[in-house]
N, C-alpha and C positions, 0 to 999 in steps of 0.2 A: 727737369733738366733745363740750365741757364744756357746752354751754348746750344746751335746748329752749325749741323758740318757744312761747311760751305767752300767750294774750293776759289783758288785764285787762277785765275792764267797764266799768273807771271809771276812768281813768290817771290824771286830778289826783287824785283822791282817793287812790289807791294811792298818789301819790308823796307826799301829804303822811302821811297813816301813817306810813308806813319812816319821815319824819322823813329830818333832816340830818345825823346823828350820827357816820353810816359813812359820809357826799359823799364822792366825790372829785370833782374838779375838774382838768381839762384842757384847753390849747389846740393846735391842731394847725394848720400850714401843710400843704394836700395839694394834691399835684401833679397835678388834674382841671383840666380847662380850663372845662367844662359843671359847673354847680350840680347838675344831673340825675344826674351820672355819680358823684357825690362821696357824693349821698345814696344811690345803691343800693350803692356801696361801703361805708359804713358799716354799712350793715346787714349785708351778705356778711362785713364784719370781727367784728362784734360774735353772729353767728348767731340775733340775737331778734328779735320778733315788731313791725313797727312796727304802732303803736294809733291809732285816733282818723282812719286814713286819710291818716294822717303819712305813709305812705312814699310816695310821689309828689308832684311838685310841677304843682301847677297848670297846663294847657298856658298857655302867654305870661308865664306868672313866673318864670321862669328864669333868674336872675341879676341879675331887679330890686329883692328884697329879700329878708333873709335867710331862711332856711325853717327850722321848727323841727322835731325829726323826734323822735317819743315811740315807745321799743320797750318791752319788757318781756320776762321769759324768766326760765329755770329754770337754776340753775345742778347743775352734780353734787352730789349732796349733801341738793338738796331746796332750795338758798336761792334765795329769791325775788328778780331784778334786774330795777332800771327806771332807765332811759336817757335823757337831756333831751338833745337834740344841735342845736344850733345849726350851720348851714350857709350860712354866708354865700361870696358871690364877689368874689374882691377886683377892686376896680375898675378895677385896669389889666391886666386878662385874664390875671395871671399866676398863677392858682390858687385856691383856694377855701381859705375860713377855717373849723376847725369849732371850736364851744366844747361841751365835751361835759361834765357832771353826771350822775356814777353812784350810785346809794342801793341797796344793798341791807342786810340784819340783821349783814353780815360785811365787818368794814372790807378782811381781804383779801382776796376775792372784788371788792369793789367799786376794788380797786386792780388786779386782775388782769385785768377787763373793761374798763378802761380801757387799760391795756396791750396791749389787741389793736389797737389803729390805729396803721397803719403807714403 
């Protein structure tokens, strides 16, 4: 395993530090049928820390608007990574849409964590 979960105290404020410099920027089609099932995969993909109480969706909001999911974590190395993941369902029950923003100090670190959703 390359990442530890590691939290932040203060997840917008961490994410604007890093700053946008090293984003990357992804959109993914995934094959969950449940909004629920999509967000605990993403974290099982990416192995960090969801912040702020992100990682769960609300009971009854599931799948009626998109859920935004903030993790953070450590990669090998000591570099610092934080994760904006957008989780929407697409409206004709045929899968879940994620838009994912990765910032860490190492653009390929922040290209390599994004490369784990499958």
């Amino acid at each position: 395993d390359f990442m530890a979960k590691v939290s932040v105290p203060d997840f917008r404020s961490s994410w604007e530090m890093v700053g946008n410099a090293n984003e990357v920027l992804e959109k993914f089609a995934l094959q969950f049928k449940k909004q629920e099932d999509a967000v605990a995969a993403v974290i099982d993909f990416l192995g960090m820390q969801p912040c702020d109480g992100t990682g769960h969706i609300k009971p009854g909001e599931g799948g009626k608007k998109p859920h935004m999911l903030h993790l953070s974590g450590v990669f090998v190395g000591g570099t610092n990574v934080l994760a904006r993941a957008q989780v929407a369902a697409q409206g004709d029950a045929s899968g879940v849409l994620l838009k994912i923003a990765v910032r860490s100090d190492d653009p390929d670190v922040s290209r390599m964590v994004a490369d784990c959703i499958r």
